[in-house]
C-alpha positions in Angstrom: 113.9 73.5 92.0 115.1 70.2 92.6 112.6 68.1 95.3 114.5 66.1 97.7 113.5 63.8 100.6 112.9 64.0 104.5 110.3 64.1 108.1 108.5 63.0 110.9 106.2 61.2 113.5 103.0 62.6 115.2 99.6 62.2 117.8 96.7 63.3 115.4 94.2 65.6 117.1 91.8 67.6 114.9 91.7 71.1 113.6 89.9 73.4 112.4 90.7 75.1 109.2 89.4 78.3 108.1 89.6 79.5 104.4 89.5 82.5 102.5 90.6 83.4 99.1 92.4 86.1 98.6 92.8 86.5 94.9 92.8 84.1 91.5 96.4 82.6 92.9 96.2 83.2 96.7 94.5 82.0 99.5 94.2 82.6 103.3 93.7 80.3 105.7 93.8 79.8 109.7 95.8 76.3 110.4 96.4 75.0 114.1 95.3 78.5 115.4 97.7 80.3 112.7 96.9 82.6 109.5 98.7 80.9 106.6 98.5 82.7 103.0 99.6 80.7 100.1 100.5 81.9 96.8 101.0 80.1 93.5 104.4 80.3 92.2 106.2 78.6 89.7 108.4 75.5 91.3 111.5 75.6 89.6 112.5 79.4 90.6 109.9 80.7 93.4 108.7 83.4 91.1 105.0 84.8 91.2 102.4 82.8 89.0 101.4 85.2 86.4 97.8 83.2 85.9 93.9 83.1 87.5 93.1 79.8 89.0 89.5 80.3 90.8 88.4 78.7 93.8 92.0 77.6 95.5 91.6 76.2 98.8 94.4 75.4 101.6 93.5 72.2 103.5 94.8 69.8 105.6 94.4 65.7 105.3 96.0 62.9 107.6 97.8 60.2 106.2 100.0 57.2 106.9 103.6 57.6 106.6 105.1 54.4 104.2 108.4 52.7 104.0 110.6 55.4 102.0 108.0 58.4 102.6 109.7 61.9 103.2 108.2 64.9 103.7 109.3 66.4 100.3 107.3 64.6 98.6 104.3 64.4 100.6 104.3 68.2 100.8 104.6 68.1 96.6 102.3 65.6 95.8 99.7 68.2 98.0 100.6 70.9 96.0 102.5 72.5 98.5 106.2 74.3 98.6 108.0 72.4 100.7 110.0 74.7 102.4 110.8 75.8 106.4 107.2 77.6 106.3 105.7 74.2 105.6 107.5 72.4 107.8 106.3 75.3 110.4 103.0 74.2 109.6 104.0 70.4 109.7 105.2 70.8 113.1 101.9 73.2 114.3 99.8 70.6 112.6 101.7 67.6 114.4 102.5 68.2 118.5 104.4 65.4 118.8 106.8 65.7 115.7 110.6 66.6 116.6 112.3 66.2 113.6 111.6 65.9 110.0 114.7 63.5 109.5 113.9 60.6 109.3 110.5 60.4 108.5 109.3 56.8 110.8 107.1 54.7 109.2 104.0 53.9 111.0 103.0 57.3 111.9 99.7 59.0 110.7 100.8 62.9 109.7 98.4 65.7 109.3 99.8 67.8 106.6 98.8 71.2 104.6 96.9 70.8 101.1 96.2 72.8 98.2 92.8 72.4 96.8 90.8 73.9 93.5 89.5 71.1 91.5 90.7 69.7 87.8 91.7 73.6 87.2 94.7 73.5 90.0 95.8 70.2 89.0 96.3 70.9 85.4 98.0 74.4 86.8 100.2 71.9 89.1 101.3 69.5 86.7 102.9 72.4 84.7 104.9 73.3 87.3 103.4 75.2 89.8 103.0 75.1 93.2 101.3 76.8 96.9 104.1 78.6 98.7 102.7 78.9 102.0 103.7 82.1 104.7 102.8 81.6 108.2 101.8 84.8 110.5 102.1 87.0 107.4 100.4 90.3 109.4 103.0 89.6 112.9 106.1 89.4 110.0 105.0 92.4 108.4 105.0 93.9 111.6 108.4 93.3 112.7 109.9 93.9 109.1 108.4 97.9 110.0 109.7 97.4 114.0 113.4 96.2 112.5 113.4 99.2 110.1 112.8 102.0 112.7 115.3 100.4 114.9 117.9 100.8 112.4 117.0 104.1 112.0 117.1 104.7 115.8 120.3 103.0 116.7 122.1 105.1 114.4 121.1 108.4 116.5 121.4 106.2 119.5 125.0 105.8 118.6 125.4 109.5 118.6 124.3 110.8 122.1 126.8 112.5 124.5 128.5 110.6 127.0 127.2 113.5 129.1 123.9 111.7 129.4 125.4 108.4 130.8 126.3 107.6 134.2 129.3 106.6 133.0 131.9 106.0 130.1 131.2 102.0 130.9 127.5 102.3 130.8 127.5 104.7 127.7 129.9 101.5 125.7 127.8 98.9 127.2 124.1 100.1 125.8 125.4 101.3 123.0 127.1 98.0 121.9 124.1 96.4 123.0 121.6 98.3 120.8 123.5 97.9 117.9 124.0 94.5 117.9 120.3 94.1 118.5 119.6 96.1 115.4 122.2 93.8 113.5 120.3 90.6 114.8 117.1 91.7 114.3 117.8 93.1 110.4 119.5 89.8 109.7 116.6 87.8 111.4 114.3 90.0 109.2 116.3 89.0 106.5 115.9 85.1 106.8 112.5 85.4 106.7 112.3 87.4 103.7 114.7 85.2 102.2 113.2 81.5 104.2 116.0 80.7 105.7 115.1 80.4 109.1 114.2 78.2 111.3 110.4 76.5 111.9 109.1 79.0 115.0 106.1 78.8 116.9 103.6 81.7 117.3 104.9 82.2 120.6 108.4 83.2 119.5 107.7 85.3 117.0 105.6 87.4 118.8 107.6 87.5 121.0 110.8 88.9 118.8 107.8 91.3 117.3 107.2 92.3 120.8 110.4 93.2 121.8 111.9 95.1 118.7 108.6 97.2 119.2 110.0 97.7 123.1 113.4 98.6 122.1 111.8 100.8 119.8 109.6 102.9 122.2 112.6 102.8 124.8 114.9 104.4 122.0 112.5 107.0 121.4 111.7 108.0 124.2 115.7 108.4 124.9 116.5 110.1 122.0 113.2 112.4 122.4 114.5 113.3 125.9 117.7 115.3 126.8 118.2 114.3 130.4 120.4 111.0 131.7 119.9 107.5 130.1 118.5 106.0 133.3 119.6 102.5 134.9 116.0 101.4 134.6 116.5 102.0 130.5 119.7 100.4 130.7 118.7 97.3 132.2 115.7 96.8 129.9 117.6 97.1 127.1 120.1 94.6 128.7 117.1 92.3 129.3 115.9 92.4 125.6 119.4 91.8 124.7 119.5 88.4 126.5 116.5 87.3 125.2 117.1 88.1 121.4 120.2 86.5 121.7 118.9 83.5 123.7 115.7 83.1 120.3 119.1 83.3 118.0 120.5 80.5 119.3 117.1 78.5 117.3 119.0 79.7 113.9 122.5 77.4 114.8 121.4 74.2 113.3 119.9 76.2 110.2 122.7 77.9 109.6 124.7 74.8 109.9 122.8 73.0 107.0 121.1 70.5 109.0 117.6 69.6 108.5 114.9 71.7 110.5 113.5 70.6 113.7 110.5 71.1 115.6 111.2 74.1 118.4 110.5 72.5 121.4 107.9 73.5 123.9 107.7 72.5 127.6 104.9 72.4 129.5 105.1 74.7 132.7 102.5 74.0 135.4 101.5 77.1 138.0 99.7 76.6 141.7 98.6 79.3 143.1 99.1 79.3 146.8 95.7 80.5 148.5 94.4 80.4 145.3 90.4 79.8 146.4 90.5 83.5 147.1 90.8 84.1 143.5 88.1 83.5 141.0 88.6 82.3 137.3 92.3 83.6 137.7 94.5 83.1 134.5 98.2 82.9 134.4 100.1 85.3 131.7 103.8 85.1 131.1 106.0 88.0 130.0 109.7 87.6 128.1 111.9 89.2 130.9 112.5 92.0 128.3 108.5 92.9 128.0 108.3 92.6 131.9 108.2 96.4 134.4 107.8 95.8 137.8 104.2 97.6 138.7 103.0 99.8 139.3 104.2 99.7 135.4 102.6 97.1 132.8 104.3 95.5 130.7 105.3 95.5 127.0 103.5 92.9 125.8 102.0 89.7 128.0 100.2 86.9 126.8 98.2 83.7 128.4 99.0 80.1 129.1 96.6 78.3 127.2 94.7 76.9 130.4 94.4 78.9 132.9 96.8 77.6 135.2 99.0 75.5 132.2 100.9 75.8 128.9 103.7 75.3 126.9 106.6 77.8 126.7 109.7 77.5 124.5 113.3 78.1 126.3 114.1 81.6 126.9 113.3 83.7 130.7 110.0 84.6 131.3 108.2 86.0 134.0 105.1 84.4 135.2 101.7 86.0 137.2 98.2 85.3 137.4 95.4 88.2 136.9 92.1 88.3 135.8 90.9 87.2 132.5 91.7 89.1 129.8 92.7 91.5 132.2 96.8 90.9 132.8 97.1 94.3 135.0 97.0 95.1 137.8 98.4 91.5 138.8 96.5 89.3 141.1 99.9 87.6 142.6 103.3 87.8 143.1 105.5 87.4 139.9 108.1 84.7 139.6 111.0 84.5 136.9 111.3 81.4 135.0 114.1 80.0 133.1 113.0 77.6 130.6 116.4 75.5 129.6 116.6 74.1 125.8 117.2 70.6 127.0 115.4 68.6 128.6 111.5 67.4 128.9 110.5 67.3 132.3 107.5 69.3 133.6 108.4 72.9 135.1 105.9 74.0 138.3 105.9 77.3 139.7 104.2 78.7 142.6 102.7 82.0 143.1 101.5 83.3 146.2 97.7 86.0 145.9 98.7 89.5 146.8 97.4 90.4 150.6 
């Protein structure tokens, strides 16, 4: 494999990085709040190192970005595959990092490393190096979600019209769920393949999330025999916007250009009476994960302060409830739209439930 040039600036802040080792040519790790396995292969095709090197560690160091640096090489000379799952760790590792073309000079970057001693280096300079998988558990997950929806949009495609309000409705969810199966098997396919783009935690949960929705709302259809209600239908619709809102993150990658970071935004809440509440934290929900209560939802998830955070662009609804405790929800719940362009500061206002 032929190692070319490219990358990015950054604002260093300090993490933490946990280690274990898994076998003689893998190692686990937890980088910028992310598992990351690595696994020795061999550079020039990918394939699986067929050898024991003991004691590999994956690290991190910080260094100064020179004249002419690029992040091919600086991900090589660590030992390091430098592929979109490093660059997702790049970006993780580096907040303020955009783009990993060009790579300014001037810039101190924080950046993953493979360590083992004189053993890994002799093992390096023959040709191998640490190809590096970030949330390997959460892909896994929605490798086994994606394959049970295929499975469940075929018999989905197959119920009567009899059980729709209508011959619109029946076209309009079916189409629906099988274009989210497409998507999602093709999505499941770029990452088995690495072809996707650099995504942040949040996003792939969420795509996890919602396949595992779609799932449960399929088979609990196709376990029924009565009509395909609205409140199905528009779920389904809803999960369909969102999926094809994250797709939009693969255009650039499957136009050949060099990955960039996926941007975040920082959304501020205030919570209007909000002295009546104590230690109250804000969760968000993709639109698709989100059932008006007396139902929970799906899947919901914290800011990462309790009344602040970052989201990427998609629709989200937003809440505040106890810690740790998302349901029954202590306010009123807003929708958000979170556009991709753009950097300003969104603020939202909830209002505590009388």
């Amino acid at each position: 494999m032929k190692l070319r040039p490219e990358f990015i600036p950054l604002v260093l802040v300090l993490f933490m990085v946990s280690v274990r080792e898994l076998s003689a040519a893998s190692v686990e790790a937890v980088i910028a709040g992310r598992p990351v396995e690595g696994n020795l292969v061999k550079a020039e095709d990918l394939s699986p190192a067929k050898l024991a090197v003991a004691g590999i560690k994956l690290t991190i160091e910080s260094e100064p970005v020179q004249a002419g640096s690029n992040v091919f090489d600086l991900l090589t000379k660590n030992g390091i595959v430098p592929d979109v799952e490093a660059f997702t760790v790049v970006y993780d590792l580096n907040p303020s990092l955009e783009k990993i073309d060009p790579l300014p000079a001037g810039f101190t970057i924080v950046v993953p490393k493979a360590d083992g001693g004189e053993d890994l280096k002799a093992i390096f300079r023959e040709g191998y190096l640490l190809m590096l998988t970030v949330d390997p558990i959460a892909r896994d997950e929605l490798g086994k979600r994606v394959a049970e929806l295929r499975g469940l949009a075929a018999r989905f495609s197959h119920i009567p019209l009899t059980r729709f309000e209508s011959e619109a409705a029946m076209a309009s969810t079916k189409a629906n769920v099988n274009a989210l199966s497409v998507w999602l098997d093709n999505t499941r396919t770029t990452f088995l393949h690495r072809t996707g783009p650099p995504l942040r935690q949040q996003t792939l949960f969420g795509i996890r999330d919602e396949t595992a929705a779609l799932d449960a709302i399929l088979a609990a259809i196709l376990d029924g025999n009565g009509k395909v209600i609205s409140e199905d239908r528009q779920e389904i619709d809803s999960i369909y916007r969102d999926i094809e809102a994250q797709l939009k993150k693969y255009d650039n990658v499957m136009a050949g250009e060099p990955p960039t970071a996926e941007k975040r935004y920082e959304v501020i809440v205030v919570i209007r009476n909000g002295e009546r509440l104590k230690d109250a934290q804000v969760y968000y929900a993709y639109e698709g994960l989100f059932r008006k209560p007396p139902k929970e939802p799906y899947a919901s998830r914290p800011l990462e302060k309790a009344s602040s955070g970052y989201l990427t662009f998609g629709d989200y609804v937003i809440w505040a409830g106890r810690p740790d405790h998302p349901f029954p929800p202590l306010t009123d719940q807003k929708p958000i739209r979170i556009e991709a362009g753009g950097g300003a500061t969104r603020s939202i206002e909830l209002s505590v439930l009388q």
